[in-house]
C-alpha positions in Angstrom: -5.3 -42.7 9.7 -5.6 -39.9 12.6 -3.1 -38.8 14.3 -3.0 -38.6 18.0 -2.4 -35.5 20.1 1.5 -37.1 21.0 2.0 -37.6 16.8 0.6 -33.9 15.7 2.7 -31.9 18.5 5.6 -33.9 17.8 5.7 -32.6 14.6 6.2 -29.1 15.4 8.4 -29.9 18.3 10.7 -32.1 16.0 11.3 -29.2 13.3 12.5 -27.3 16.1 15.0 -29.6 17.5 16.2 -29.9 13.6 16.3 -26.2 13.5 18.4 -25.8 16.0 21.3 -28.6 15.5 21.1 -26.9 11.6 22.2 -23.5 13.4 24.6 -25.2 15.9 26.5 -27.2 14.0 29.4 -25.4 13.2 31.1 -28.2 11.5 29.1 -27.8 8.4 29.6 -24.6 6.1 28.6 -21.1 6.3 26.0 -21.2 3.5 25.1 -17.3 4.9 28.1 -16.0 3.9 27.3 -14.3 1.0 25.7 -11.3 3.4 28.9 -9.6 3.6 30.1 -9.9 0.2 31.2 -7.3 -2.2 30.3 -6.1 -5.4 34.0 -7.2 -6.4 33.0 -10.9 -5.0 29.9 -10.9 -7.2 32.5 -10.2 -10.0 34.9 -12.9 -8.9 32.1 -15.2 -9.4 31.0 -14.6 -12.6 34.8 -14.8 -14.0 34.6 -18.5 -11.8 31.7 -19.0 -13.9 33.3 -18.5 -17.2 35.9 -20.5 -16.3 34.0 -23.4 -15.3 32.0 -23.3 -18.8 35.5 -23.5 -20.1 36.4 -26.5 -18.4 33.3 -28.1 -18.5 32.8 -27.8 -15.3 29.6 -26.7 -13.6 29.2 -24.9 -10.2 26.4 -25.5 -7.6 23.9 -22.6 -6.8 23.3 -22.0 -3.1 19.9 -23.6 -3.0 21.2 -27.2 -4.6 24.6 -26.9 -1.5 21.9 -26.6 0.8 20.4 -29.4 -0.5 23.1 -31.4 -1.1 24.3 -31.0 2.4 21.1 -31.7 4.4 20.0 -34.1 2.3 23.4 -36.0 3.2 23.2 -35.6 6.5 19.7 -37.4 7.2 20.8 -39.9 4.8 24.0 -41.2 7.0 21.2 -40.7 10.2 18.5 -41.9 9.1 17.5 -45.0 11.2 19.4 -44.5 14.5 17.8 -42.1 16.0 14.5 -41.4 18.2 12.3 -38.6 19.2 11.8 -38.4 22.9 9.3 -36.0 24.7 9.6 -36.0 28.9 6.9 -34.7 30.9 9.0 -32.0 32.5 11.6 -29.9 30.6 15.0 -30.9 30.2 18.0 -30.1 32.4 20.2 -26.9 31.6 23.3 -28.9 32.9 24.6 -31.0 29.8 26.0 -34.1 31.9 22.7 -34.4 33.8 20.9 -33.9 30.5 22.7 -36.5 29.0 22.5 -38.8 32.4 18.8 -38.7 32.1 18.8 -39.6 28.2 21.0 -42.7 28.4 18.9 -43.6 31.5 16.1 -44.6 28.9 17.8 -47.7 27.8 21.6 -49.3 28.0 22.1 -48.6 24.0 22.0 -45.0 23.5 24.5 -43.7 22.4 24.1 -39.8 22.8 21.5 -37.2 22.6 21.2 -33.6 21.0 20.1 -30.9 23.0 17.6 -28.8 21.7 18.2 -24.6 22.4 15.0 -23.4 23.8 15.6 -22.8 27.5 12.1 -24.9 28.0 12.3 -27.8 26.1 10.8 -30.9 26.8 11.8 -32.9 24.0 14.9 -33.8 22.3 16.9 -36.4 19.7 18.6 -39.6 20.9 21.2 -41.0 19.0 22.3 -44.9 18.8 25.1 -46.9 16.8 22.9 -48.5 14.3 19.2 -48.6 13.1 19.1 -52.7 15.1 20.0 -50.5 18.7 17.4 -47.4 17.8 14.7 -50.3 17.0 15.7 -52.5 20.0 15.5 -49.3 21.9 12.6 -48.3 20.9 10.4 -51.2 21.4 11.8 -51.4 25.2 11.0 -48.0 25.9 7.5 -48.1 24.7 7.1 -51.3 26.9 8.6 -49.4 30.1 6.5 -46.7 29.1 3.4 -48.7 30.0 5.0 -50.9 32.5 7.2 -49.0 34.3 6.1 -46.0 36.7 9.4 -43.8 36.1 8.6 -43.8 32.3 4.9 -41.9 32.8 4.2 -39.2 30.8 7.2 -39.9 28.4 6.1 -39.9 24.4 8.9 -41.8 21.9 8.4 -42.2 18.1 10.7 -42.4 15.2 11.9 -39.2 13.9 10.1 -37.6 11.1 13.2 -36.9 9.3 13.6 -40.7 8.4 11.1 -39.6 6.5 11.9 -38.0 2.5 8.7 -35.6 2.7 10.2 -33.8 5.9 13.3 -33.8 4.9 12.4 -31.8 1.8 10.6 -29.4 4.2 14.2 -28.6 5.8 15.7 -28.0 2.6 13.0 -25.9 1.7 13.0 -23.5 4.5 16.7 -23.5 5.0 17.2 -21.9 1.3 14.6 -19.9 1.8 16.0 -18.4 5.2 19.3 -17.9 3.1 18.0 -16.5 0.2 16.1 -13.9 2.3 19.3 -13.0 4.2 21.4 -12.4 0.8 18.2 -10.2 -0.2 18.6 -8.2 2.5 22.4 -7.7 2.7 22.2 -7.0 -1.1 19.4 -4.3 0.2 21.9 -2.7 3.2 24.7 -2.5 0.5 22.9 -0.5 -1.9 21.8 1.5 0.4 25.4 2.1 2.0 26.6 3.0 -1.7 23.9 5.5 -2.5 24.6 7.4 1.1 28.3 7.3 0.2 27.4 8.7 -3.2 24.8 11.3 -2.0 23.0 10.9 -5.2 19.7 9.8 -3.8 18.0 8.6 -0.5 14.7 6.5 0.2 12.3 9.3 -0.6 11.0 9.8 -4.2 9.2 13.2 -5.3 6.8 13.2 -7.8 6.4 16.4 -9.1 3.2 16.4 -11.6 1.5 14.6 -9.2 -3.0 15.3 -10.3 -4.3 17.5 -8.3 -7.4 14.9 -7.1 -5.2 12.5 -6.7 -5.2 11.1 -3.0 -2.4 9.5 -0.8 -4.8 6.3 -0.9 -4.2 6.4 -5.0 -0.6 6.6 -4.5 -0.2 3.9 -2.2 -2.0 1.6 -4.5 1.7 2.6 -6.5 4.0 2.0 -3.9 2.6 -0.3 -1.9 5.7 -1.0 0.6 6.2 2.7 1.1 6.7 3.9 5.0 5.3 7.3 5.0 3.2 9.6 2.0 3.1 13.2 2.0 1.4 15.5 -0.8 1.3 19.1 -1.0 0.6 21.6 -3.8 3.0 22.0 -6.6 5.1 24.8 -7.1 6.7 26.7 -9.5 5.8 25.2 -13.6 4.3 22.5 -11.5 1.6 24.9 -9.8 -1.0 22.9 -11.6 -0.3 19.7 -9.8 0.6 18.5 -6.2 3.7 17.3 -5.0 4.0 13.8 -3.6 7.0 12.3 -1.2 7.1 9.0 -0.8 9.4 7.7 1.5 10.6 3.5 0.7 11.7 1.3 3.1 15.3 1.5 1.5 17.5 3.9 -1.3 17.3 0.4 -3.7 13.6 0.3 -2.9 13.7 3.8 -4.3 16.3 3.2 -7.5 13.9 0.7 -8.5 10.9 3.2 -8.3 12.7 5.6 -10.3 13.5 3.3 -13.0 9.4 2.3 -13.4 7.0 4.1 -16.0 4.1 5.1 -13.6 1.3 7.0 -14.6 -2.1 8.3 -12.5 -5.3 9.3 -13.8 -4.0 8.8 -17.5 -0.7 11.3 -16.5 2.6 10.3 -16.4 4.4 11.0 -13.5 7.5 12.4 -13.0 10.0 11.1 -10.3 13.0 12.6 -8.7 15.2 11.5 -5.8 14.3 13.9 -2.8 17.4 16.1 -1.8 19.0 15.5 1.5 17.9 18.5 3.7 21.0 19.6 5.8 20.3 21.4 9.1 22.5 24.6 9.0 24.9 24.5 12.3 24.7 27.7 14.5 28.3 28.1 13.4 27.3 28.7 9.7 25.0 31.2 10.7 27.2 33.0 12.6 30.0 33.0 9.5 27.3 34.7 7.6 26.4 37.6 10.0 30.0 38.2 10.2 30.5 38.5 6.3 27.5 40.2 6.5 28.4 43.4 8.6 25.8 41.9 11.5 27.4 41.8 14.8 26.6 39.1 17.7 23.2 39.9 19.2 23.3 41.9 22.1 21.0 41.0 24.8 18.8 44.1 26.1 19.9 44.4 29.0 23.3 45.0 28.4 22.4 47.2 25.9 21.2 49.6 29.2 24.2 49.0 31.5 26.2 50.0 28.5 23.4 53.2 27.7 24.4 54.3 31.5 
């Protein structure tokens, strides 16, 4: 069966709304959290761990609390609500917003606003599943009847049904999980700045001479910049590569990998962290020098004379 124009945009319009009373309702737990945690709170959880083994017990991972929690909440909602598209965009003012909702028909019961500034569309809530279906068949007479109802579009929400449903879930753990990647990213690269042991830029020091920056890529494929230069030193044979990563873990994890190039394999240091020298230090070293403070020239005459 084809869907109509109404159906398919409703769709996308619908996973908004959803999206955004997911990130406004600040009733329901902070499944983010974990983006600020410490290594001593990864520690804490494995000794939890153990001691749930112990007892028998088992604890949830963050993707099955996500689930759990969503799929709870479309279960105690699922039947009482509609999706409701106007032809103009919804009013900023909440007690107008919900004015015009509850102007659809006597039994709704509330509406959720959606957060783009723009939005045409929204969710309207009702007591029970026999008000939403009441409702719903009155509005799509008015709607053909009744002149003020003209370009409104109602249907039953698509998170009555399981399939969509799953699709929150999914993208919600996913949008979690890549936040906890990337906080687990910013700490080790906090630690190795506070350690001074290493940055985002790799060397590789027996780089082959024909070897191009293309070649190298291929290696590093998320690398942000690729310089190569001729070796020095008992590396005068080969060119030098620096390859700077996108972060100092992107960087650890390079180090730790056997790479090789045109049958060689290559050798990998952190970069050094190159310190500009303050005017101050230079000055220090004149002085234990013998060197004096240069003397513009044309002092140098007026004292001459």
């Amino acid at each position: 069966m084809k869907k109509t124009v109404e159906e398919s945009s409703s769709e996308s319009e619908e996973l908004l709304a959803e999206n955004s009373e997911e990130s406004e309702d600040e009733s329901e737990p902070d499944l983010g959290a974990s983006s600020t945690e410490s290594d001593e709170d990864d520690d804490d959880d494995a000794a939890e761990s153990s001691d749930d083994e112990e007892t028998g017990t088992t604890t949830k991972t963050r993707a099955e609390i996500i689930e759990e929690k969503i799929q709870n909440k479309y279960e105690k909602l699922k039947g009482t609500r509609l999706y409701v598209r106007f032809p103009k965009k919804i009013p900023i003012d909440e007690q107008e917003f919900q004015a015009n909702v509850k102007s659809l028909h006597p039994l709704v019961s509330k509406s959720t606003k959606p957060r783009q500034k723009h939005a045409r569309f929204c969710l309207v809530d009702f007591k029970s599943q026999e008000d939403r279906d009441q409702a719903f068949e009155a509005i799509k007479k008015s709607i053909e009847t009744d002149p003020a109802f003209k370009g409104i579009f109602v249907s039953l929400p698509k998170t009555d049904s399981d399939e969509f449903v799953n699709e929150l879930v999914t993208k919600q753990q996913l949008s979690v999980e890549n936040k906890r990647t990337k906080s687990l990213m910013k700490r080790e690269a906090k630690k190795g700045q506070r350690k001074g042991n290493f940055t985002s830029s790799v060397v590789i020091t027996n780089l082959p001479k024909t070897s191009s920056v293309a070649q190298v890529r291929q290696l590093f494929e998320n690398a942000v910049d690729i310089q190569i230069k001729p070796g020095k030193g008992k590396f005068r044979e080969f060119s030098a590569a620096t390859v700077t990563l996108p972060t100092t873990f992107d960087a650890r994890k390079a180090i730790k990998q056997d790479l090789s190039l045109a049958g060689t394999k290559l050798q990998l240091r952190f970069n050094a962290k190159q310190q500009k020298r303050k005017p101050k230090d230079k000055l220090k070293r004149k002085a234990e020098s013998g060197e004096g403070p240069r003397v513009p020239k044309k002092l140098k005459k007026l004292n001459a004379n």
